[in-house]
N, C-alpha and C positions, 0 to 999 in steps of 0.2 A: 450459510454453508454453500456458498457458490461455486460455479468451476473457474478457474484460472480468466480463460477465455471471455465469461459472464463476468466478472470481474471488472477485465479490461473492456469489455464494450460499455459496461454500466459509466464507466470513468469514464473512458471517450464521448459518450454523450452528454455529463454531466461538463465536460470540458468545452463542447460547440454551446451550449446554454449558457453556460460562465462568459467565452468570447460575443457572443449575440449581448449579453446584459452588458458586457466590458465597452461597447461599443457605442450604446445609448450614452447621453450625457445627461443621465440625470443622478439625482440620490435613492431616489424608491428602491432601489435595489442594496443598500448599503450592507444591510444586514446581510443578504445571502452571498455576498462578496465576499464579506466578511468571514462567514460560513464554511466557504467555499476553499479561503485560503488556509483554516484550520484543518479542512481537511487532507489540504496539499501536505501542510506539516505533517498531520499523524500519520500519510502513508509513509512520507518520506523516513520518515523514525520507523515506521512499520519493516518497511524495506530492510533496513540498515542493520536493525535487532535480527531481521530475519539469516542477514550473510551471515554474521559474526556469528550467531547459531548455527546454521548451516558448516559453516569452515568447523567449528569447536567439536562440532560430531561427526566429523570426515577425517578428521588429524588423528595419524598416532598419537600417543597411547589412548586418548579419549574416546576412539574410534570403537577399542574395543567394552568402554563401561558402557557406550550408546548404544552398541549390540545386546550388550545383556539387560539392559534396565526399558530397551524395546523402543528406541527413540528414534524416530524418524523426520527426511528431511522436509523442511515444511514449504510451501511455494511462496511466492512472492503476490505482492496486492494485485499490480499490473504496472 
């Protein structure tokens, strides 16, 4: 449960380590490239569920069963 901001610093960090290992020419690191880029995918999907949620409980008329059923807009990875 992090805040938005801790979120995106976590990824940016994890993103200059990705570039520093992307740079070495070797394989030791294969695995956590690999790793790395699964993780790229799940935000990127994370992301994506997250608008299409977001839009679905902002639009008439769903606007208003999101009011009563207490549904709130959720933020984005980073």
């Amino acid at each position: 449960h992090l805040l938005l901001k801790e979120r995106q610093e976590l990824y940016l960090s994890l993103s200059d380590i990705y570039n520093e290992i992307e740079e070495m020419e070797t394989n030791e690191f294969d695995g956590l490239k690999h790793q790395f880029d699964r993780l790229q995918k799940s935000r990127r999907v994370y992301n994506s569920k997250v608008l299409v949620y977001n839009q679905t409980i902002s639009v008439f008329p769903t606007r208003f069963l999101a009011i009563k059923m207490n549904l709130k807009i959720k933020e984005y990875f980073g």
